[in-house]
N, C-alpha and C positions, 0 to 999 in steps of 0.2 A: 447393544441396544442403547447406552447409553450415549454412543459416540452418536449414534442417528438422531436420537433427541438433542444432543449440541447443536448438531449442522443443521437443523430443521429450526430450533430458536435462530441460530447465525443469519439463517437464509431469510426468517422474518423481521428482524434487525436490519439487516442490509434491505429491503426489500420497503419499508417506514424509513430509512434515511437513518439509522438509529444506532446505528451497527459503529464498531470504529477499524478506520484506517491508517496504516502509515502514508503518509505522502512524501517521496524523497525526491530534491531536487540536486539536479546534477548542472554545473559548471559547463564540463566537457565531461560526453554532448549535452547539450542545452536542451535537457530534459526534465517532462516532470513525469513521476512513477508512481502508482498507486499497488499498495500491496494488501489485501484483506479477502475478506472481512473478518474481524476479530470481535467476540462477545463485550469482551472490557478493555478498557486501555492499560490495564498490566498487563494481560495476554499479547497486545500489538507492540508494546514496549519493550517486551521477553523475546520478541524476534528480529525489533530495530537490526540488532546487530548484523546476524545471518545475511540480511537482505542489503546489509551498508559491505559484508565483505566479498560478498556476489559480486557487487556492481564495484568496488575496488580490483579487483580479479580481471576485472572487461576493461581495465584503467580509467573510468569512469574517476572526473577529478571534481574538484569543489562539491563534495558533498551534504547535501543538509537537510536533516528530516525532522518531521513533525507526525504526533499521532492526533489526530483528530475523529470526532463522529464528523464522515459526510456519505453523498454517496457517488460516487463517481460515475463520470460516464464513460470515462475510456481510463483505461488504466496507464496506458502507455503515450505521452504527447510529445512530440519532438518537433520542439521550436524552431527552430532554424529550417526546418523544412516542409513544416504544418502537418504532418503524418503522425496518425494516433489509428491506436490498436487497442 
């Protein structure tokens, strides 16, 4: 019960712009990545990591991330080729 009532505040969060997200930027590829939505930025902070050794993993290089409140439109943007997912 409880977890439903998280995702349903999250979903109205993200939904107001209100919500916070990680947004990581990658070197190689010349991407930018959005991961969320998270209730608070300790919560999107406490997964930075996970999601920085994901994309080290793909050898994704120059990495660099920020949590912010926004709300994204595409989670996935790959600059060098303008294709976003």
């Amino acid at each position: 019960m409880a977890t439903k009532i998280l995702d349903i505040w999250t979903d109205t969060l993200d939904c107001c712009g209100r919500a916070w997200w990680i947004e990581v930027l990658t070197v190689q590829p010349n991407c930018t990545y959005y991961f969320g939505p998270f209730v608070n930025a300790t919560q999107a902070e406490g997964a930075v990591k996970d999601y920085v050794e994901d994309l080290e993993n793909e050898s994704a290089q120059g990495i660099q991330t920020q949590v912010k409140r926004c709300k994204p439109v595409r989670l996935t943007i790959d600059h060098d080729t303008g294709e976003s997912s």
